[in-house]
C-alpha positions as CSV (number, residue, x, y, z in Angstrom):
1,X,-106.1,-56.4,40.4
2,X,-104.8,-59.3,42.2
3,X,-106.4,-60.9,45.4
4,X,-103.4,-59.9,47.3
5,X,-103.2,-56.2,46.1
6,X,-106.9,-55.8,46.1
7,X,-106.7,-57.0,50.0
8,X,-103.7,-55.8,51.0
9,X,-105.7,-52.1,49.6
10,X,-108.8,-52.7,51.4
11,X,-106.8,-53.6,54.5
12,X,-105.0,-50.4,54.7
13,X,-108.0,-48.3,54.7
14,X,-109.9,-50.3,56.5
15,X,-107.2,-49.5,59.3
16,X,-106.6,-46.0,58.3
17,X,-110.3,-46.0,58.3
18,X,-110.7,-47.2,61.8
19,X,-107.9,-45.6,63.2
20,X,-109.6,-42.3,62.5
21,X,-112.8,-43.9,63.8
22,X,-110.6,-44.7,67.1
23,X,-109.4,-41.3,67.3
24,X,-113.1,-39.7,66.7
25,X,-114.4,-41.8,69.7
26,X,-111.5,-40.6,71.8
27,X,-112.2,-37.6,71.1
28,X,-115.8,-37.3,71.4
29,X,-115.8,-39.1,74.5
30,X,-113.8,-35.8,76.2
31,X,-115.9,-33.9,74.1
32,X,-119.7,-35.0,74.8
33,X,-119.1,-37.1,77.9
34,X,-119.7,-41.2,78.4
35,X,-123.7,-40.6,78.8
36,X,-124.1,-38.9,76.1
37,X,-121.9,-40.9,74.2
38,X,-123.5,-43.5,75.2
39,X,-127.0,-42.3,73.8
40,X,-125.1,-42.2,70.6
41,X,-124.0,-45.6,70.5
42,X,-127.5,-46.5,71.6
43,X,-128.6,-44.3,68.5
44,X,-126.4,-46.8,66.1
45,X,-127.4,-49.7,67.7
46,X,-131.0,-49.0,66.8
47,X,-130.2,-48.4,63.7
48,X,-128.4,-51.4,63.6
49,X,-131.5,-53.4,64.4
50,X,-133.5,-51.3,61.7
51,X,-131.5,-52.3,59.1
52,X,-132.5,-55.8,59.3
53,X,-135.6,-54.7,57.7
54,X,-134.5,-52.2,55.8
55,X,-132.0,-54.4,54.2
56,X,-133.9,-57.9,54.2
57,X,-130.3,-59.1,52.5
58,X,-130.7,-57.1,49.3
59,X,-127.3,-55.9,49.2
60,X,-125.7,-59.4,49.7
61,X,-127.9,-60.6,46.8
62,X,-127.2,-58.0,44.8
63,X,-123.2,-58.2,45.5
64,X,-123.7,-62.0,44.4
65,X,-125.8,-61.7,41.0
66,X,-123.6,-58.9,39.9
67,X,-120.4,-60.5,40.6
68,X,-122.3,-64.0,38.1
69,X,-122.0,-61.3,35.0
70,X,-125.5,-61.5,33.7
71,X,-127.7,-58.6,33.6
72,X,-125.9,-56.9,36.1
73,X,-127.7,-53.0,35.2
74,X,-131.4,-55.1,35.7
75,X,-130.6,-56.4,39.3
76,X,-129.3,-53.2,40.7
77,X,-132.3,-51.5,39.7
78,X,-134.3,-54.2,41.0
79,X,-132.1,-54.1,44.4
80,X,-133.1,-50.5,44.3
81,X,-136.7,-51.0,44.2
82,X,-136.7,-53.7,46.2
83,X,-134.7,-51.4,49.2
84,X,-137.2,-48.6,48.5
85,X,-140.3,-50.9,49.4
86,X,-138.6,-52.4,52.6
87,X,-137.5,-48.6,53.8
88,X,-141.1,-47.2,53.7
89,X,-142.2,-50.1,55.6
90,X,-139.7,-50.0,58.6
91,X,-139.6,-45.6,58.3
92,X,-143.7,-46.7,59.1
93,X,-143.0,-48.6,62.1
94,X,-139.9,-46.2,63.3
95,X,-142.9,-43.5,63.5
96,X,-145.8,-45.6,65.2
97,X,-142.8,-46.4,67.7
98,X,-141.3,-42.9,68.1
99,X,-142.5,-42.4,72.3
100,X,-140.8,-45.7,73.0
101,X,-137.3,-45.4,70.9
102,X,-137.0,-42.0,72.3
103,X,-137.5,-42.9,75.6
104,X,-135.3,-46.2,75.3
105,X,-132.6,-44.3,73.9
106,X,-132.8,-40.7,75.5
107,X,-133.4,-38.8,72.7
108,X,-135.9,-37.8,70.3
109,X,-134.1,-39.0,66.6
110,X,-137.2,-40.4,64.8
111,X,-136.3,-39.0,61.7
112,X,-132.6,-38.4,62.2
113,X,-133.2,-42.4,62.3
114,X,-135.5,-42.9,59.4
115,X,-132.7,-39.9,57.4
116,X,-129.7,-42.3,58.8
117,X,-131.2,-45.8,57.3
118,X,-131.9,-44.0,53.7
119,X,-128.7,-42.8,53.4
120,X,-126.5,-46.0,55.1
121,X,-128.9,-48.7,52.8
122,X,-128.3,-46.8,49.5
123,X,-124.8,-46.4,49.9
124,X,-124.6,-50.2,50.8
125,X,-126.5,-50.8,47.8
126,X,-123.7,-48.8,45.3
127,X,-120.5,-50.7,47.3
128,X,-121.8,-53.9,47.2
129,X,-121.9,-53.2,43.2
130,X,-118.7,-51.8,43.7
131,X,-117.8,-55.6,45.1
132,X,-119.9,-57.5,42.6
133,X,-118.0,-55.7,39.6
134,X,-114.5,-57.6,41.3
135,X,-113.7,-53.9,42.3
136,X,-113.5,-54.3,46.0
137,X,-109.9,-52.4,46.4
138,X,-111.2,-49.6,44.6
139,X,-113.7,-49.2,47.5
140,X,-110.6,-48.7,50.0
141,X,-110.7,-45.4,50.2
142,X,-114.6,-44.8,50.5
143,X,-114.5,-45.3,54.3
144,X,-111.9,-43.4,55.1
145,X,-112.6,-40.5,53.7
146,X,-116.5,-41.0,55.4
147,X,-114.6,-41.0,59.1
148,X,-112.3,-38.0,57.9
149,X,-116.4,-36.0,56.9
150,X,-117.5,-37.4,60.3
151,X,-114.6,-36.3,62.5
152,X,-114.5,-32.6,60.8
153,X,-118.5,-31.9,60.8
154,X,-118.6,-33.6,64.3
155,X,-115.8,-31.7,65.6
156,X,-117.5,-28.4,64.7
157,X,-121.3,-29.4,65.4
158,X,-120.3,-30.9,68.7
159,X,-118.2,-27.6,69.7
160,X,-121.7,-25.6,69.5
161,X,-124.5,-28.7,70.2
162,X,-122.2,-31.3,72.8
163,X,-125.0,-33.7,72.8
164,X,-125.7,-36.8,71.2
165,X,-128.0,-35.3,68.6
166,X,-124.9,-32.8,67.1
167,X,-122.8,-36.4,66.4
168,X,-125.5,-38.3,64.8
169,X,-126.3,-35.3,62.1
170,X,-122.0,-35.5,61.5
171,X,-122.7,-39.3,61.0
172,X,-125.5,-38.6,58.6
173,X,-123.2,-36.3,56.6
174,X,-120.7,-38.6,57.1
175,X,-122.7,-41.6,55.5
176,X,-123.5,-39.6,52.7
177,X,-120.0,-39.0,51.5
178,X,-120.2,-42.6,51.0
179,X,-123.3,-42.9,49.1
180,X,-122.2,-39.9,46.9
181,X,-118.7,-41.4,46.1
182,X,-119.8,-45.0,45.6
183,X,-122.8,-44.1,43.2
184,X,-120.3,-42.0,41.3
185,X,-117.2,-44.7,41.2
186,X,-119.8,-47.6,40.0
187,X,-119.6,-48.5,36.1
188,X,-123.1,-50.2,36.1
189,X,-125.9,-48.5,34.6
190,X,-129.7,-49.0,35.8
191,X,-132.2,-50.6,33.4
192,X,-135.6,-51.7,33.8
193,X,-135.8,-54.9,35.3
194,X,-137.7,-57.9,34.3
195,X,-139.7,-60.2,36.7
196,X,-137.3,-62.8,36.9
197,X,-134.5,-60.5,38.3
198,X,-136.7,-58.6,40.8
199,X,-137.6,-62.8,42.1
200,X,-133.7,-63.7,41.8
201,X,-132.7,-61.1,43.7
202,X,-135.4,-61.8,46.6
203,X,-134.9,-65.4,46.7
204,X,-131.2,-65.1,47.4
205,X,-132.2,-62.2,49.9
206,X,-134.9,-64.1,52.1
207,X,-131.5,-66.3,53.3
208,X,-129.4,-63.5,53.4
209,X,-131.2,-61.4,55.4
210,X,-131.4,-64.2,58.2
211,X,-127.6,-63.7,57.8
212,X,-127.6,-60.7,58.0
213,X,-129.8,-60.5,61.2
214,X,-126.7,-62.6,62.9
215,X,-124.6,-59.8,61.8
216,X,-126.8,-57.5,62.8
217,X,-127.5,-58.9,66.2
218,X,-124.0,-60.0,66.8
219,X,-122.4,-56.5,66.8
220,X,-125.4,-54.6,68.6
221,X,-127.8,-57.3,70.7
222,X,-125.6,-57.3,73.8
223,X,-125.5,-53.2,73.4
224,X,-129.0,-53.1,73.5
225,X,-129.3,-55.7,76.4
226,X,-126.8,-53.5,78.3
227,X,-128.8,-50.5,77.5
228,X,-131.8,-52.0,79.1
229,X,-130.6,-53.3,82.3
230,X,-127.7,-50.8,82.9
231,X,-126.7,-47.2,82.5
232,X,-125.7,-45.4,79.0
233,X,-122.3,-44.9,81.1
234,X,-121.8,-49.0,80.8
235,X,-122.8,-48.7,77.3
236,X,-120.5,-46.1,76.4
237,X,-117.7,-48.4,78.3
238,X,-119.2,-51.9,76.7
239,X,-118.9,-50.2,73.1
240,X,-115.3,-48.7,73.2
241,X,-114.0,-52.1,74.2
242,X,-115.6,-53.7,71.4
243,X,-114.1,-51.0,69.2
244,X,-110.8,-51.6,70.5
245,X,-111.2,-55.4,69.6
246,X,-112.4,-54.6,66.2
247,X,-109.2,-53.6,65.2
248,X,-108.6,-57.3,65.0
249,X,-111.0,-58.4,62.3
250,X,-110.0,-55.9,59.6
251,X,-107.4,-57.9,58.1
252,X,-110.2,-61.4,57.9
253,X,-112.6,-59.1,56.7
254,X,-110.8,-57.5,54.4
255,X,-109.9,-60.8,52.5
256,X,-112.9,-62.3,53.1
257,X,-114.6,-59.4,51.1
258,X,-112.0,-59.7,48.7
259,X,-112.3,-63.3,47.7
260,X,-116.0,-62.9,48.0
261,X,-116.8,-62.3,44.1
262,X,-113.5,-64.2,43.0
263,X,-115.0,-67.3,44.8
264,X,-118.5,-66.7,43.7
265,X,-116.8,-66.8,40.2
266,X,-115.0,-69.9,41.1
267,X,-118.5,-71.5,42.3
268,X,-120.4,-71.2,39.4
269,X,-117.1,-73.0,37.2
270,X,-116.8,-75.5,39.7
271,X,-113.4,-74.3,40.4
272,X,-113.4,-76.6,43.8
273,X,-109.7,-76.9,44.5
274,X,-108.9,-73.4,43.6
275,X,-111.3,-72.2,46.0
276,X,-109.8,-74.2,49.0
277,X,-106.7,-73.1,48.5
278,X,-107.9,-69.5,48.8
279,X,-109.7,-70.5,51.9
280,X,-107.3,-72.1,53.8
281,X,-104.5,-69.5,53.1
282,X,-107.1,-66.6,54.3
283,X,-108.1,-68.6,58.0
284,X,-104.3,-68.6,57.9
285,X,-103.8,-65.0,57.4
286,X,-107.0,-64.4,60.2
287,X,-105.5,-66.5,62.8
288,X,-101.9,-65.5,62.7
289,X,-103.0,-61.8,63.1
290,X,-106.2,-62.4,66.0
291,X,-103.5,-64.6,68.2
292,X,-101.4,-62.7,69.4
293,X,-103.9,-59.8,69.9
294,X,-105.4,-61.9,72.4
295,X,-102.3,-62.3,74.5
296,X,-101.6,-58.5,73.7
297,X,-105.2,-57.2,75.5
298,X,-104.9,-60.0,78.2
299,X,-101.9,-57.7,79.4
300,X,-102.6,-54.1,78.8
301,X,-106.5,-53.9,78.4
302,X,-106.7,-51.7,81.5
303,X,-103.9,-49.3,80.2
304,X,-105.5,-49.3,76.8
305,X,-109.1,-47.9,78.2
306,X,-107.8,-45.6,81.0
307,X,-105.2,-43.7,78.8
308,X,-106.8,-43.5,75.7
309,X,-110.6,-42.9,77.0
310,X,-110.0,-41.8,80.7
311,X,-110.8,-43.9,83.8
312,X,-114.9,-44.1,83.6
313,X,-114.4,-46.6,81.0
314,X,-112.0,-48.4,82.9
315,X,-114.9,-51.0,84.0
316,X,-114.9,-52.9,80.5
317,X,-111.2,-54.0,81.2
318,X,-112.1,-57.8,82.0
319,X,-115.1,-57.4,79.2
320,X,-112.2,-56.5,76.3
321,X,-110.0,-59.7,76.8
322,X,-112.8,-61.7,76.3
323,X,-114.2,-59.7,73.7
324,X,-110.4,-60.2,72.3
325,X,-110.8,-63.7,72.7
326,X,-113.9,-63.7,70.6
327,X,-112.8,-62.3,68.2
328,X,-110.4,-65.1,67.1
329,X,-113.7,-67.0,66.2
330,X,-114.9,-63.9,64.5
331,X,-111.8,-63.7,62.4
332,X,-112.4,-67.2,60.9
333,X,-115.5,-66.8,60.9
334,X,-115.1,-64.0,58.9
335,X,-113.5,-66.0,55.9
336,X,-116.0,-69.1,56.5
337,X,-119.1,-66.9,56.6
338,X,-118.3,-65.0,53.3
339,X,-117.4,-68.6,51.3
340,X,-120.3,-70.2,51.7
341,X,-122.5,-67.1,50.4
342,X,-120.1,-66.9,47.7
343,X,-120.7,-70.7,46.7
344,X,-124.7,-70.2,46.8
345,X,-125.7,-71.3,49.9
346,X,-127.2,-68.4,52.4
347,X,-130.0,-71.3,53.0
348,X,-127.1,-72.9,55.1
349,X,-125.5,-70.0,57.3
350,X,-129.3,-68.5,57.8
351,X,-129.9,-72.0,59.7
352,X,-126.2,-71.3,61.3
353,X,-127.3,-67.5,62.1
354,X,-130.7,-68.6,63.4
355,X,-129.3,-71.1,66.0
356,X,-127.1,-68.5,67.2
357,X,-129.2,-65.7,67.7
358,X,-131.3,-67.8,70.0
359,X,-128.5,-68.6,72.1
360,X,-127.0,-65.0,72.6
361,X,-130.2,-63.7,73.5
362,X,-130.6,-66.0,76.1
363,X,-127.5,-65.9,77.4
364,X,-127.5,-61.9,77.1
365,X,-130.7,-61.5,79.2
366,X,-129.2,-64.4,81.5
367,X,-125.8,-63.0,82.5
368,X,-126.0,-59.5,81.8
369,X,-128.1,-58.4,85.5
370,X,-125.6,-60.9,87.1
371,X,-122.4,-60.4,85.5
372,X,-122.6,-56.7,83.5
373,X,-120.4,-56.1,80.8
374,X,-118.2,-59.6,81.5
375,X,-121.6,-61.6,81.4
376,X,-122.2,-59.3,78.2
377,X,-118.9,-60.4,76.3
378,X,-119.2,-63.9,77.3
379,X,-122.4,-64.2,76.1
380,X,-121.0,-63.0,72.6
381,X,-118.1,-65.1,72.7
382,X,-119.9,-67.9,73.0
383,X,-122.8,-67.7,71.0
384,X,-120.4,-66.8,67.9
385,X,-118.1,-69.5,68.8
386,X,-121.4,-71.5,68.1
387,X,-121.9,-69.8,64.9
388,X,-118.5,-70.4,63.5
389,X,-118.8,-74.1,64.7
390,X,-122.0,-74.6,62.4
391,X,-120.5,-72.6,59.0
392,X,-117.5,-75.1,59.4
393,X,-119.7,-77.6,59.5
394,X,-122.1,-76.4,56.4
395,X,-119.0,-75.5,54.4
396,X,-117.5,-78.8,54.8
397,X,-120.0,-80.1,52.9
398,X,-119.4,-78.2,49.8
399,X,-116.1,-77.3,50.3
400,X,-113.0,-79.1,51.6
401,X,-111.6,-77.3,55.2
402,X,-108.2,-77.6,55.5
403,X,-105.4,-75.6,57.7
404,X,-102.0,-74.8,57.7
405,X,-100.9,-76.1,61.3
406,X,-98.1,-75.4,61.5
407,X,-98.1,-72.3,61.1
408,X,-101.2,-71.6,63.2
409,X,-98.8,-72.9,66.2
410,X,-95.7,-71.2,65.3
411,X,-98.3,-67.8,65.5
412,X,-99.0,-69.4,68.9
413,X,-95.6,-70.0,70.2
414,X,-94.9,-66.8,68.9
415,X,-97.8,-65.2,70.9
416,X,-96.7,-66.5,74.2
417,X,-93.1,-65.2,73.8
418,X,-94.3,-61.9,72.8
419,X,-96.9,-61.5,75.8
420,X,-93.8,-62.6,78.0
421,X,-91.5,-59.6,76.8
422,X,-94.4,-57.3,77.0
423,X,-95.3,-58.1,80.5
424,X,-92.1,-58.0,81.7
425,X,-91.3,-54.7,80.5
426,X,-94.6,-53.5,81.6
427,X,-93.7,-54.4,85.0
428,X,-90.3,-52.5,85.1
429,X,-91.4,-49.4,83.4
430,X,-94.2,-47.6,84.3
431,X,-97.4,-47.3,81.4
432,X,-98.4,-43.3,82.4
433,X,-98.7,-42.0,79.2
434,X,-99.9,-42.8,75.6
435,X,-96.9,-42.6,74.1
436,X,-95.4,-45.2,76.5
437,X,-98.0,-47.5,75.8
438,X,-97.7,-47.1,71.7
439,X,-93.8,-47.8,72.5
440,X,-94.8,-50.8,74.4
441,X,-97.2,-51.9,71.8
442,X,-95.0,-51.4,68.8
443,X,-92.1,-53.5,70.8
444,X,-94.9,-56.3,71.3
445,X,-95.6,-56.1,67.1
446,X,-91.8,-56.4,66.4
447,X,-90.8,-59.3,69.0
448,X,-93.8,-61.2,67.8
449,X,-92.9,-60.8,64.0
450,X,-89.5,-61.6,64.5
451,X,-90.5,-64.7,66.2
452,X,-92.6,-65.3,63.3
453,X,-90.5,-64.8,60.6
454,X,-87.9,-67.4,62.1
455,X,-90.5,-70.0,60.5
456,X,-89.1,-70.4,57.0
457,X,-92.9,-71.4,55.3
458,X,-93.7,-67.8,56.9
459,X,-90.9,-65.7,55.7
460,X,-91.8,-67.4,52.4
461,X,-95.3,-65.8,52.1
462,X,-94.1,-62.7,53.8
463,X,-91.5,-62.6,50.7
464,X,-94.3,-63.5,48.2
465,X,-96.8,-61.2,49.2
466,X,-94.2,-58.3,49.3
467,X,-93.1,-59.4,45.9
468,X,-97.0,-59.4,44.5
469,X,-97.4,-55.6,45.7
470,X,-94.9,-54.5,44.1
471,X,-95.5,-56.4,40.7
């Protein structure tokens, strides 16, 4: 399968994928209220945290030895061992901690925790084999169907048990659709490792995991923080802005994970110009999209929360645009992050990770009592601003950066005359309803592509990917 196919795939279930994720937190929020919605977010962001541990990068190292071709049935089992040990050892602490997590979080979920992390690692484990084998399309359809099992079984546990505790057991059944369907769809078998592959595998991992901790942090620190100094309510509020602005990154991530084992490939053959090609064309692709999102939320973030979610989570307006803003950084950073794994160099984006952990805690803990959820998102923005400052400049060194400027402004100019018609028309009709606002949306989307398209080097690769999907 080609990169653009196996992309343009992942792409489409990511969104179909988050749409229904969208939908389930709409719905959930009428259904269990923002606090205790909020203890359920609280829930994943411990989990989160625990599967720093409980991961320690395995899965990134094993996605990266299988994708070399060598004794690919020895390093999953040895990423299976190696995950086992790591899960006793944080399940261990999870239980020594159990008065202070349930009293941090509201709940008593000890084991629904320690059940959660064995399920969630072991299914990582199977798709990043999935990704190593160059099979990441055929993984497209995994998530989905894992928010479809989590809607259904939370819709019916939440009807009898509205709490917290009735959505995390449908996003335990949930998870293990995934585990189920990617252990089935992998072609690898298990074999007995030898000592050599257990120590690959963990030598790769003790960078990754670093990684992986910036990842980690990145999409749950400020949650936390929030958590501490402020109500579940704000968390609830905090979390379903950052979901909204999520939306933004599945195209980026989506390439990024598909070019992932292709450039890994590419690494070990030395294949330098092919691989710059493919990078520059992806921040391309990233930018063009996260633009005019930006300008899009700057308008209608107020709209977006009240009608969607109701007017208690109305007070992370101002905290979405800049989350929106971040993630324009994020979306590069995305396609930066993944290359230089892919070339062999977790060593480099651990230091990158490091650096900017230390910076969003601090700036977390300082502007979180003062500012709330703006001082919250502005402490994300620009600690990963930071981090995708320092994988540019690690990746330069291995790899050429180069982009396509040109089109990045045209996708500007093109932003700025979309967010005009949008806030024009937003200011003669009046946004009451949902569907209104999806009509306002979807006129935004067309004005802004037709701008686009003007661009003849644009229409070009609109032409050529549309002609690679359906060849």
């Amino acid at each position: 399968m080609s990169i653009i196919k196996a992309a343009s795939k992942l792409f489409a279930a990511n969104v179909l994928g988050s749409v229904l994720g969208f939908l389930g937190i709409a719905l959930f929020a009428r259904q269990i209220g923002a606090t205790q919605l909020g203890i359920y977010f609280l829930f994943q962001a411990v989990v989160g945290i625990c599967a720093i541990g409980a991961d320690f990068g395995i899965s990134s190292a094993l996605k990266k030895r299988i994708s070399e071709g060598k004794s690919q049935g020895k390093y999953l089992f040895a990423a299976i061992l190696l995950k086992f040990i790591f899960l006793v050892i944080v399940s261990a602490l999870i239980l020594l901690l159990r008065g202070y997590l349930s009293d941090y979080i509201g709940a008593d979920i000890a084991y629904l925790l320690i059940l959660t992390l064995f399920v969630q690692q072991y299914a990582d484990i199977f798709i990043n084999t999935l990704h190593g084998e160059i099979r990441v399309g055929e993984t497209a359809h995994i998530k989905v169907i894992q928010r479809i099992v989590w809607i259904i079984t939370g819709l019916i546990i939440t009807y009898y048990n509205p709490t917290a505790t009735g959505l995390i057991q449908a996003h335990i059944i949930g998870a293990s659709s995934r585990l189920v369907i990617s252990w089935y769809l992998k072609d690898i078998t298990v074999s007995i490792p030898e000592t050599k592959q257990i120590q690959s595998v963990f030598d790769y991992s003790k960078f990754s995991v670093i990684s992986s901790v910036g990842g980690y942090l990145y999409s749950w620190l400020d949650v936390l923080i929030i958590g501490y100094f402020l109500t579940s309510d704000y968390v609830a509020a905090y979390e379903v802005a950052w979901r909204i602005t999520s939306f933004i990154v599945l195209l980026s991530k989506s390439v990024s994970l598909t070019i992932f084992p292709q450039v890994s490939e590419w690494s070990v053959e030395d294949a330098t110009d092919e691989i710059t090609r493919v990078i520059k064309d992806a921040t391309t692709v990233s930018l063009v999209i996260s633009l005019p999102a930006f300008f899009g939320a700057a308008i209608l973030s107020s709209e977006l929360l009240l009608l969607l979610f109701g007017n208690e989570y109305t007070i992370a307006s101002a905290a979405l645009v800049i989350l929106m803003f971040e993630k324009i950084f994020q979306s590069v950073h995305k396609v930066w992050g993944y290359s230089l794994q892919a070339i062999d160099r977790p060593d480099q984006a651990a230091v990158a990770a490091v650096i900017s952990i230390i910076v969003n805690i601090l700036l977390n803990i300082l502007l979180i009592p003062s500012y709330g959820l703006e001082g919250a998102a502005t402490a994300t923005a620009l600690s990963f601003l930071l981090n995708t400052v320092l994988h540019a400049y690690y990746l330069q060194h291995s790899i050429p950066i180069q982009f396509d400027r040109n089109k990045i402004v045209w996708s500007i100019v093109s932003s700025i005359v979309m967010s005009v018609v949008v806030y024009t028309v937003s200011t003669l009709a009046e946004i009451e309803s949902i569907l209104i606002l999806l009509l306002l949306i979807s006129v935004g989307v067309v004005v802004y592509f037709a701008i686009l398209s003007i661009y003849s080097p644009i229409r070009s690769d609109i032409k050529s990917i549309i002609y690679d999907l359906q060849t």
